[in-house]
N, C-alpha and C positions, 0 to 999 in steps of 0.2 A: 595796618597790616593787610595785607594781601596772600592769602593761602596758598588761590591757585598759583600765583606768579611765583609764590615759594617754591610749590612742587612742578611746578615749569622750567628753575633753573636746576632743582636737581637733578630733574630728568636730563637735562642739558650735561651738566657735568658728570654725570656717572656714565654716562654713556659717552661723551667727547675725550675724557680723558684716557689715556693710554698708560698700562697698565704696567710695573715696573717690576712684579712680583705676584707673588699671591697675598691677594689681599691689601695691598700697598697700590698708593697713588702717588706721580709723579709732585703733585700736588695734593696738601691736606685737605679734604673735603669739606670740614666745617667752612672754613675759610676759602675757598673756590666757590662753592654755594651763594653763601653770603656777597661774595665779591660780586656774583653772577644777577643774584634776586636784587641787591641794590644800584649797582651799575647798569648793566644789561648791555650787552654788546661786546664784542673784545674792542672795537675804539675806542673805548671809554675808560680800558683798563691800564693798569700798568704804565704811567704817563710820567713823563720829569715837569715838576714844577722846579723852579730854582735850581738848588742843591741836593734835593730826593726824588723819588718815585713813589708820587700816589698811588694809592689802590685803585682808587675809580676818580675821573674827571668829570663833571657832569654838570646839567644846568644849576642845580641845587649846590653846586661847589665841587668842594672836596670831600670824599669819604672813605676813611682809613678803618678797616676789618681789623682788631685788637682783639685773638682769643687768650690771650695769656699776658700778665705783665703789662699794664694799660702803662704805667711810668716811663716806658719804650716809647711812646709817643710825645714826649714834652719838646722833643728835640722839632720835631714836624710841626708843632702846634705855633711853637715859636714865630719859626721862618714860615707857616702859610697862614694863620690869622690876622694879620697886618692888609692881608691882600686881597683875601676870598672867605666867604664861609666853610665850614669846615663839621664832618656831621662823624664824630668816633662811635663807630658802633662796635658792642660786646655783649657776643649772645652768652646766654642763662641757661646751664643744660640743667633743665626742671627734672627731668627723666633720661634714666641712661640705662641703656642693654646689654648686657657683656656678650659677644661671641665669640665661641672658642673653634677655631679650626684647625682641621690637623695639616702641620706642616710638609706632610707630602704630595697629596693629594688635591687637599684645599676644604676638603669637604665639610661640611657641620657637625661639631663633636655635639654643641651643647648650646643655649640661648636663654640666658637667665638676668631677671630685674636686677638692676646694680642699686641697694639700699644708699649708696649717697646720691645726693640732689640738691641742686644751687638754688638757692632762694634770690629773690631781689637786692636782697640786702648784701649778699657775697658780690655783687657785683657793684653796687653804689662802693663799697670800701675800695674796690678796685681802683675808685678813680681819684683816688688818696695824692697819689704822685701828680694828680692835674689839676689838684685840686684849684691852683691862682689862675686857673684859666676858665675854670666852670661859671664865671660871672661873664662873659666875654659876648656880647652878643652876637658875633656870628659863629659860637658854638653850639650844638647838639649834641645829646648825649642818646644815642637809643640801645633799648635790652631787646632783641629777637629773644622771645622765650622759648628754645628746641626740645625736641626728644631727640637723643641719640643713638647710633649701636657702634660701639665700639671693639671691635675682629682685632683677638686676639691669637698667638700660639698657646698652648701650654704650656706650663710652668715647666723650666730646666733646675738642673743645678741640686743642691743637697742643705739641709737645712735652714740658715737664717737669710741664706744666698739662694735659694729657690723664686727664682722671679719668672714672670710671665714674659712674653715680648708681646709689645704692643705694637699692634701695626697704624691700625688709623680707626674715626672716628665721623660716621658719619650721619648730617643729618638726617630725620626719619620724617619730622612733623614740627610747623612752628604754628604753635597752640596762641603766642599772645605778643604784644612790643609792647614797649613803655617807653615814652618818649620823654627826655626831660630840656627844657630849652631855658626855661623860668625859675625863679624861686617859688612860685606858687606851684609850680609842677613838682619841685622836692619837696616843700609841705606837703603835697599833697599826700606824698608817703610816709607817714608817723601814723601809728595808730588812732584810731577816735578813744582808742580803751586806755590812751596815756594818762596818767596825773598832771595837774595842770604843769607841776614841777616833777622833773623824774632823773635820776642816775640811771647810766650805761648796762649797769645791770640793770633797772627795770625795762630798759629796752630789748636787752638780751634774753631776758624771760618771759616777756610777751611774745617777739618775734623767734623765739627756738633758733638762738645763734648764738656764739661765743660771745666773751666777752669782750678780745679783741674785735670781732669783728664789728661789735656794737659800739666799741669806741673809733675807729675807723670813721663809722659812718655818721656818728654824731659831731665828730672832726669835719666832716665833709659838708653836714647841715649850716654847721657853725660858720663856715668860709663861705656858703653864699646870702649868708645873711638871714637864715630860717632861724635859727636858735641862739641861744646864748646865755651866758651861765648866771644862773642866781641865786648861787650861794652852797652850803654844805649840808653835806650827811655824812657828821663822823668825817672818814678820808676820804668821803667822794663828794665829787662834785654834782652840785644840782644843774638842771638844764630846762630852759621853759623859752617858748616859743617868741621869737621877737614882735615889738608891738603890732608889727606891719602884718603879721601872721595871726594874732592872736583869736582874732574874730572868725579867720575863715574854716 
């Protein structure tokens, strides 16, 4: 991780980009940031390989910007890992700011911590839909760990239809990466405080996350070879680290 180069392309995009509205960017900034701090350069962007258009072309390969919906990418992973490496990246908004601006003006109504925040693990499940590709050696998986602020209007409308409009979402600070390339790089992520043997809920109550999303990700263990099941509890399934993992 590189901070400055992070707050280098933001500065770069929030001030290149031309402004389409109040508050609104012609382009989503998570994602122009990102495109910017990993690529660098607009040569580098927006390129056809084959049948698509990568995010960034670069010495390092291919790297495709995924803030939502990783399973969007299985189509790209296909037709470009046969030919080049390939690095999906999908930031983790650990921290997120709500800003409320008034719609005529523009101006600052309000600025308050937004109580939801992505953990690691919200994003390892993420990558559920790629998962037959996560063994693939010239894939990369990295988490940019961000803070957000996310500028919104004020809420319209009248009762259970009373919504906000969202404008856009932009980074503030990337605090951390995680990079996963190995399976010892996903070991690496389980708890030390695991049982030797454990169910989805003991993972979901250590790591303060659903239940789904704890089976997700033990789905995700399981497919590059880190875990596998050994045996029951009651209707659930046990899970304990494969032999290749057990030591480390």
């Amino acid at each position: 991780m590189d901070r400055e180069r992070f707050f280098r392309a933001r500065e770069k995009m929030l001030s290149g980009h031309e402004r389409s509205g109040i508050g609104t960017l012609s382009e989503k900034t998570v994602h122009a940031v990102l495109k910017e701090y990993y690529g660098g350069g607009d040569e580098s962007k927006e390129l056809s390989v084959g049948d698509f258009v990568a995010d960034v072309v670069c010495e390092e390969g291919i790297v495709e910007i995924q803030t939502r919906a990783l399973y969007r990418l299985e189509r790209k992973l296909k037709a470009f890992l046969p030919v080049c490496r390939v690095t999906v990246v999908h930031p983790i908004e650990a921290e997120k700011y709500i800003i409320t601006l008034d719609p005529e003006s523009g101006e600052l109504i309000s600025r308050r911590r937004s109580p939801k925040r992505e953990k690691l693990w919200h994003g390892l499940a993420e990558l559920y839909g790629l998962r037959s590709y996560l063994t693939h050696e010239g894939l990369t998986v990295r988490f940019p760990v961000i803070t957000v602020e996310e500028s919104r209007f004020p809420p319209t409308g009248k009762g259970r239809r009373r919504r906000a409009t969202k404008l856009d979402r932009v980074p503030a600070d990337m605090t951390d990466e995680i990079v996963l390339k190995t399976g010892a790089d996903y070991a690496a992520l389980l708890p030390e405080e695991l049982s030797e043997s454990f169910t989805s809920a003991d993972l979901a109550a250590l790591c303060r996350i659903s239940a789904d999303t704890a089976r997700s990700c033990i789905n995700i263990l399981a497919a590059v070879g880190v875990l596998e099941e050994s045996g029951r509890q009651g209707r659930r399934k046990l899970w304990q680290k494969t032999a290749e993992y057990t030591n480390r």
